[in-house]
C-alpha positions in Angstrom: -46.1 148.8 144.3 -43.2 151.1 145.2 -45.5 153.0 147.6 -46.8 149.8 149.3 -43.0 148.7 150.0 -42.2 152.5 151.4 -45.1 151.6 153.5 -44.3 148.5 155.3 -40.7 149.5 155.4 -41.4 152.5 157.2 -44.5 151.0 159.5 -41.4 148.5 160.3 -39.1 151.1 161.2 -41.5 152.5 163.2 -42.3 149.1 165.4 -38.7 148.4 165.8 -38.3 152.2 166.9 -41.5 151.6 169.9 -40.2 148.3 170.7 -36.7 149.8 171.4 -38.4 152.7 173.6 -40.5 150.1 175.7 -36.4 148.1 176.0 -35.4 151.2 177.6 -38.1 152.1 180.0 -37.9 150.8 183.2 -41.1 151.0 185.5 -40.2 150.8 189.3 -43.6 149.4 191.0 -43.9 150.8 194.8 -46.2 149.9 197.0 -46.6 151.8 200.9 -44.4 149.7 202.5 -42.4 152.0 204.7 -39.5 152.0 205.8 -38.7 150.2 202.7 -41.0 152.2 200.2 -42.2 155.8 201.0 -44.7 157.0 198.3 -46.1 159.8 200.4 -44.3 162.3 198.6 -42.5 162.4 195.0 -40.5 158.7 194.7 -37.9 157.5 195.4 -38.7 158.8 198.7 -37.2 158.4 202.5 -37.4 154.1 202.5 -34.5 151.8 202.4 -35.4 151.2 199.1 -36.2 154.8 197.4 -32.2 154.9 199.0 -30.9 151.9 196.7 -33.2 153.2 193.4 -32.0 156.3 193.9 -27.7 155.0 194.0 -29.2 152.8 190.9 -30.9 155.4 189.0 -27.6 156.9 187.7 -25.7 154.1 187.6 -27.9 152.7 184.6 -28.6 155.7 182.7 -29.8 154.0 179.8 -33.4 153.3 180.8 -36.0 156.2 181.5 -36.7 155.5 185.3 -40.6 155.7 185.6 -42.4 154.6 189.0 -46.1 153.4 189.5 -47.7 152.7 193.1 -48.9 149.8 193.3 -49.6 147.2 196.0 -47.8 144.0 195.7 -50.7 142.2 194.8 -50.9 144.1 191.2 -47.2 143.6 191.0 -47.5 139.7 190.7 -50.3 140.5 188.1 -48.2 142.7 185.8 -45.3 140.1 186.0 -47.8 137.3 185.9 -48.9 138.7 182.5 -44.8 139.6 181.3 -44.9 143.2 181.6 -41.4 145.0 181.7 -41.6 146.2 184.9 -39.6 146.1 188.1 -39.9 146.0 191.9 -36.9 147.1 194.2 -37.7 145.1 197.8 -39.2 141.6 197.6 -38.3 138.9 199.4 -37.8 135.4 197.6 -40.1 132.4 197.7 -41.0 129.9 194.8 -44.1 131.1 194.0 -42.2 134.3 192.8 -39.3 132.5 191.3 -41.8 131.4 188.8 -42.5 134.7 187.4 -39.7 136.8 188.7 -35.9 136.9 188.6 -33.9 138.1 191.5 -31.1 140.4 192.1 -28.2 139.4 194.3 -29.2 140.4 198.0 -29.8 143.8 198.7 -31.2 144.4 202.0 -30.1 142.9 205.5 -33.3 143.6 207.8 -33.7 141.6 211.0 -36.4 139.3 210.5 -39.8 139.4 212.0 -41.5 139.5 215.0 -44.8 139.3 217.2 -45.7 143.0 217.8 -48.2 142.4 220.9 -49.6 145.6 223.6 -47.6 145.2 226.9 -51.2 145.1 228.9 -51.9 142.0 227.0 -48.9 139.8 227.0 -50.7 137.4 229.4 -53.8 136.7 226.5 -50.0 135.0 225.2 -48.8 133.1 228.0 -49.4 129.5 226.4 -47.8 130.1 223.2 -44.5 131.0 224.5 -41.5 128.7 224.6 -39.0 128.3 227.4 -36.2 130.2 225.2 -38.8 133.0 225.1 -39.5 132.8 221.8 -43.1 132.2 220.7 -44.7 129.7 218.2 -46.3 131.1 215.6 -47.9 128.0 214.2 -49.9 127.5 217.3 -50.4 131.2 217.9 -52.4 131.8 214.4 -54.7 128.7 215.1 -56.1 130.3 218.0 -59.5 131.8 216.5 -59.6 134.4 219.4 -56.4 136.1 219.1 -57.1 138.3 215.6 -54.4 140.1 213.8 -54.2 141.6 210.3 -51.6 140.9 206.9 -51.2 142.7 204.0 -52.0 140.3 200.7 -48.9 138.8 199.2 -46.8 139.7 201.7 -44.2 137.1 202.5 -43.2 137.0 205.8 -40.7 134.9 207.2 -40.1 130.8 207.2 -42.2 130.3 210.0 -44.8 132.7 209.4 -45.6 131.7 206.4 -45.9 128.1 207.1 -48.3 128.6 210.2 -50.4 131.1 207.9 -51.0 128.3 205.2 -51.6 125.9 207.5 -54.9 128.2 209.0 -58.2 126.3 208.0 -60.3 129.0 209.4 -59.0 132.2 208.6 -61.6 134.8 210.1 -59.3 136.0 212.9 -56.6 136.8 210.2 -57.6 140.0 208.8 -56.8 141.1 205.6 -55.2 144.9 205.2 -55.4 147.1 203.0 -52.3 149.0 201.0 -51.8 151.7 203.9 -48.8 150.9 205.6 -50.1 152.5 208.6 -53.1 150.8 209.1 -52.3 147.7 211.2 -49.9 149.1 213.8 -52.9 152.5 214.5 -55.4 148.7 214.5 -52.7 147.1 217.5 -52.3 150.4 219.3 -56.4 150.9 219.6 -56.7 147.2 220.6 -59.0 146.5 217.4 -56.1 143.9 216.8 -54.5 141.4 219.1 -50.8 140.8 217.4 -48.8 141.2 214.4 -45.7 140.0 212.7 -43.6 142.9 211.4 -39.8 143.7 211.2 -38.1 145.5 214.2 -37.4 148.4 211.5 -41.2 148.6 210.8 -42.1 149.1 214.4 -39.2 151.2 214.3 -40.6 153.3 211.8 -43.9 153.9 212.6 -42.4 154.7 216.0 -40.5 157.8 214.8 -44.0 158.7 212.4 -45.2 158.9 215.5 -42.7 160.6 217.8 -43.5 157.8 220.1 -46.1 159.9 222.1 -48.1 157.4 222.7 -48.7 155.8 226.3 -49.4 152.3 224.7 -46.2 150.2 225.2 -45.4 147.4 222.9 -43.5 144.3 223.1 -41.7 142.3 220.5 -40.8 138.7 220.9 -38.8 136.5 218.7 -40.3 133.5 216.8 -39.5 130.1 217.1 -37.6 128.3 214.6 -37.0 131.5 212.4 -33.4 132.5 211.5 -32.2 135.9 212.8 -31.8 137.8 209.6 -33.8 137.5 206.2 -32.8 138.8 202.7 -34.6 141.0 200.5 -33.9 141.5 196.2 -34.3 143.7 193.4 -37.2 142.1 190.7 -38.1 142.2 188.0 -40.1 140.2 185.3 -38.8 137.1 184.1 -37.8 136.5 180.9 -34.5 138.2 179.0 -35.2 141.6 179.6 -35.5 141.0 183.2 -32.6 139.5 183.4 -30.4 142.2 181.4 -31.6 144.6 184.1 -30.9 142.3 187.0 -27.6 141.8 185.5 -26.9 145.6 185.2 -28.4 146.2 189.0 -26.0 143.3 190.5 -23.0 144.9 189.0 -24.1 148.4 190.3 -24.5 146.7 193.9 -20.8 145.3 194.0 -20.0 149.0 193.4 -21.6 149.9 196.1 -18.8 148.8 198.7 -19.1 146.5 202.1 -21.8 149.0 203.8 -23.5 150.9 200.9 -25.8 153.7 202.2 -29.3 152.1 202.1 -27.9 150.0 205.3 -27.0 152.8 207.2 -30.8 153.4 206.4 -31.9 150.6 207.8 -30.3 151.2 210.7 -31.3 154.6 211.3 -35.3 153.2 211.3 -34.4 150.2 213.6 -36.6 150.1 216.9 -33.3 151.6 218.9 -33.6 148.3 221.7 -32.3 146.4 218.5 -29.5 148.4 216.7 -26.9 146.4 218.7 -28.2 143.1 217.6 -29.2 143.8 213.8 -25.0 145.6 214.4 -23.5 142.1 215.3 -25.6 140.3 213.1 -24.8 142.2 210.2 -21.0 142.2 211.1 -21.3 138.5 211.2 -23.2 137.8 208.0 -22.8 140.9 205.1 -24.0 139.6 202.0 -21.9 142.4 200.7 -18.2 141.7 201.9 -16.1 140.4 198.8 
């Protein structure tokens, strides 16, 4: 009888001693999303985001730091199923609301726009608006102009609203996890259009030492708001939200232009430093 209680005492101890290791490991999911993510080398790498989890990392030296690739699309599955895991760059919507809780904002990024070849801008003539702007809505229901998106990526306002309102979706592509992939698509013409940030383009620009003799054009979309936010994740329930806590209180810490912005700015397309400049000047989510 004694034995049996030594057992279960010491199987106990043992449970309460894994459960407390699994507390304090904190799995960073990344996926290639550059210049935000960079897993082409060892992580954190050179994105916006390696920047902030790297400021974070010892700033919450409680947890062991592990990191995963992985595209978003197995990131809503792990938090889906409640595993303790975080992402550091997501934008907020409802959908991940339901399964996610979310950081103060972390990242000031101007917000999308229609990436189109300049030897093609008239296919786009009858979609354009007398501001200049173009709307997106009517663009994506035209089944001859195809671009590509990456799965469960959310885009801006009125991306993302024209995108579920597509009946026919064969002209919208699906990409893979390769970051790369659409803009080398838009370049060779395989691709008509696509909706990234300036700092994307601006980005893959610099991967590229902009050598080549294709020139692009980015035009604003209708009825989107100039800037957009992007959050720190993780999975909801009450270890999520002791990290978010803990990564909020880092952030304030971080002072009205912490480092990852600089970042940001240093990938911006250069035509649009001056405006993503004024707008942040006018709108810093992290002035006190």
């Amino acid at each position: 009888m004694k034995n049996i209680v030594l057992t279960t005492l010491l199987l106990a101890s043992l449970h309460v001693t894994a459960s407390q290791a699994d507390s304090n490991k904190l799995v960073w999911l990344m996926n290639d999303f550059p210049p935000f993510i960079d897993v082409s080398g060892s992580m954190p790498g050179r994105g916006i985001a390696d920047e902030l989890v790297r400021y974070l990392i010892p700033r919450m030296p409680e947890y062991q730091h592990e990191f995963e690739v992985a595209s978003i699309a197995r990131a809503h599955g792990l938090m889906e199923q409640g595993e303790q895991v975080c992402h550091p760059s997501l934008l907020m919507n409802e959908d991940r609301k339901r399964i996610m809780v979310f950081s103060d904002p972390v990242f000031f990024i101007l917000t999308h726009r229609v990436l189109i070849r300049k030897d093609r801008l008239d296919r786009f003539s009858a979609y354009l608006m007398p501001d200049g702007s173009i709307d997106a809505k009517r663009l994506t229901h035209d089944p001859n102009l195809v671009t590509a998106i990456t799965e469960r990526r959310a885009y801006s306002p009125s991306i993302n609203a024209a995108l579920e309102d597509v009946a026919d979706t064969r002209h919208i592509l699906k990409a893979g996890v390769q970051f790369n992939s659409p803009f080398h698509q838009l370049m060779s013409g395989w691709i008509d259009y696509l909706f990234a940030y300036p700092v994307e383009y601006g980005w893959y620009r610099k991967q590229q030492n902009e050598s080549s003799d294709v020139v692009m054009r980015t035009i604003p979309i209708s009825g989107d708001p100039e800037f957009i936010l992007g959050y720190v994740t993780c999975t909801k329930g009450l270890w999520g939200q002791k990290v978010i806590e803990q990564v909020n209180a880092a952030i304030k810490e971080a002072g009205p232009r912490p480092s990852w912005v600089q970042k940001t700015v240093d990938y911006t397309a250069p035509e649009e430093v001056e405006r993503f400049e004024k707008a942040f000047e006018r709108n810093s989510p992290f002035l006190p």
